[in-house]
GUPA-265676 format. One record per residue (C-alpha): residue number from 1; chain; x, y, z. Coordinates in nm, 4 decimals, m for minus. Layout:
// GUPA-265676
{NUM, 'A', {X, Y, Z}},
...
//
This chain:
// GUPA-265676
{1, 'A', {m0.1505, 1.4173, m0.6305}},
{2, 'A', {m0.3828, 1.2031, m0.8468}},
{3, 'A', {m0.2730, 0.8556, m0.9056}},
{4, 'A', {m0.3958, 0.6287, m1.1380}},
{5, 'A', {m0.2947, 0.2446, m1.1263}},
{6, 'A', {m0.4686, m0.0807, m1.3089}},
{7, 'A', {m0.6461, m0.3240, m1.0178}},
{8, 'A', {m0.5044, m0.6457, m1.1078}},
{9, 'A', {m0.7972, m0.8096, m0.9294}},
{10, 'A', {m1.0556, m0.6464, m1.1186}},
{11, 'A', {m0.8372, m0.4731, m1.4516}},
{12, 'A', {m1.0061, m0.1888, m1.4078}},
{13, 'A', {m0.8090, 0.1989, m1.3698}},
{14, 'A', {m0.8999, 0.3282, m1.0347}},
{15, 'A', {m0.7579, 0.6912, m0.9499}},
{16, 'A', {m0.7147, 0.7690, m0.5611}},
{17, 'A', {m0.5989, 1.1428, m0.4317}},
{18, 'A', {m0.2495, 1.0367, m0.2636}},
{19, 'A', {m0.0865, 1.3205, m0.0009}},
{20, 'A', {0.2777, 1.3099, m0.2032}},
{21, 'A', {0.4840, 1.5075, m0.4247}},
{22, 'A', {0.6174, 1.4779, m0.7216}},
{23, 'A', {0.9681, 1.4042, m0.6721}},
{24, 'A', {0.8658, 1.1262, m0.4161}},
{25, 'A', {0.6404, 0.9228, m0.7197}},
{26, 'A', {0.9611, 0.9890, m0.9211}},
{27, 'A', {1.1991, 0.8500, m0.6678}},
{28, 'A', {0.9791, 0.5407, m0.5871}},
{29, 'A', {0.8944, 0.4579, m0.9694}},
{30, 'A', {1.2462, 0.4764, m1.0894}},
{31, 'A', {1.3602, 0.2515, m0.7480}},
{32, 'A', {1.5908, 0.4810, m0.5552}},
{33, 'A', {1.4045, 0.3590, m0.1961}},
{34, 'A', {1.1662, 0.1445, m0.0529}},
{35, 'A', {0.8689, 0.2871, m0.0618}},
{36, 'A', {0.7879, 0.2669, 0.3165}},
{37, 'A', {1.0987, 0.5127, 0.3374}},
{38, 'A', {0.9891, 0.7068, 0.0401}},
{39, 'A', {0.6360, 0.7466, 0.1558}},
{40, 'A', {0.6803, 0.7767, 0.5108}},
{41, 'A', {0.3313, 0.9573, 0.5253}},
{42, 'A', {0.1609, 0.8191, 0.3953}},
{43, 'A', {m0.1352, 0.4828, 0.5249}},
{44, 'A', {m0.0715, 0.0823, 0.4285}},
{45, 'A', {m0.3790, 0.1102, 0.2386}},
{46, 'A', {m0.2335, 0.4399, 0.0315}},
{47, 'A', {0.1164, 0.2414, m0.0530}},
{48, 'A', {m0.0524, m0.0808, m0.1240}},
{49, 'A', {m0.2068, 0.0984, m0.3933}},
{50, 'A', {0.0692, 0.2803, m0.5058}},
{51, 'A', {0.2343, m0.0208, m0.5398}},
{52, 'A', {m0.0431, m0.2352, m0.6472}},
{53, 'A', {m0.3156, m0.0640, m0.8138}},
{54, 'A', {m0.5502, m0.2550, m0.5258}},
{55, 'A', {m0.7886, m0.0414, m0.3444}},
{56, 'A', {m0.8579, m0.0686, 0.0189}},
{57, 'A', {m1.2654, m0.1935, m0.0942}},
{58, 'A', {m1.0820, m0.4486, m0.3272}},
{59, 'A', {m0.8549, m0.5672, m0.0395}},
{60, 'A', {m1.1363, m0.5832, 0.2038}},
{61, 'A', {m1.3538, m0.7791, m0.0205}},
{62, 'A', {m1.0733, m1.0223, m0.1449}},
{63, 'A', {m0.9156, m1.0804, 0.2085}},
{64, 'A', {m1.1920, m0.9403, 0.4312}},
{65, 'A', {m0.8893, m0.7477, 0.6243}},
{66, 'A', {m0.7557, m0.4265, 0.5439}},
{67, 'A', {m0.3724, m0.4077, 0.4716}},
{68, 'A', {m0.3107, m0.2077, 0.7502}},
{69, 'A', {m0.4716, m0.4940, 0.9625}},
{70, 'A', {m0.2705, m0.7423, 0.8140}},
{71, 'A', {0.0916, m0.5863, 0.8443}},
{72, 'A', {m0.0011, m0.5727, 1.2046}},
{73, 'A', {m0.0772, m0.9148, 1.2162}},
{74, 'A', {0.2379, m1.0083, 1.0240}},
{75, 'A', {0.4817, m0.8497, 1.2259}},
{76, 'A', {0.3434, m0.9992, 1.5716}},
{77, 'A', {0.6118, m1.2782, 1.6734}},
{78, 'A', {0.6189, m1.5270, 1.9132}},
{79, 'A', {0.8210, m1.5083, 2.1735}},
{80, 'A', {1.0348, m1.7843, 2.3069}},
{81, 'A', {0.8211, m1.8911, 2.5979}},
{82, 'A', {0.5087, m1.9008, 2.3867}},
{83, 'A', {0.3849, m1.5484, 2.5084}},
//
């Protein structure tokens, strides 16, 4: 499915080819699930932009990681003996 969304780093369209149906855009836009559960397919970088409107070159340049990198990242926690 073609998906359209407004970057709001640069405020320009950008349209990406997204591996969904119809009924899942329709269940995510009119909030009946988190979209991790709605999209369970689909990449980070592919939900971010959903979500966002930010493309994975937008994210890279902005936070020179991808998201997919960074969720990784996030949910690394220490452990109690500093490991």
């Amino acid at each position: 499915m073609l998906v359209t969304r407004k970057s709001p780093f640069s405020g320009s369209p950008h349209t990406r080819e997204i591996p969904c149906e119809e009924y899942q855009m329709r269940q995510y836009l009119t909030g009946q699930g988190y979209i991790q559960d709605i999209f369970p397919n689909l990449s980070a970088d592919d939900r971010e932009f959903i979500k966002t409107g930010i493309t994975p070159e937008e994210w890279d340049a902005t936070f020179n990681t991808p998201p997919a990198a960074w969720s990784r990242t996030v949910n690394k926690s220490p452990t109690m003996d500093g490991e």
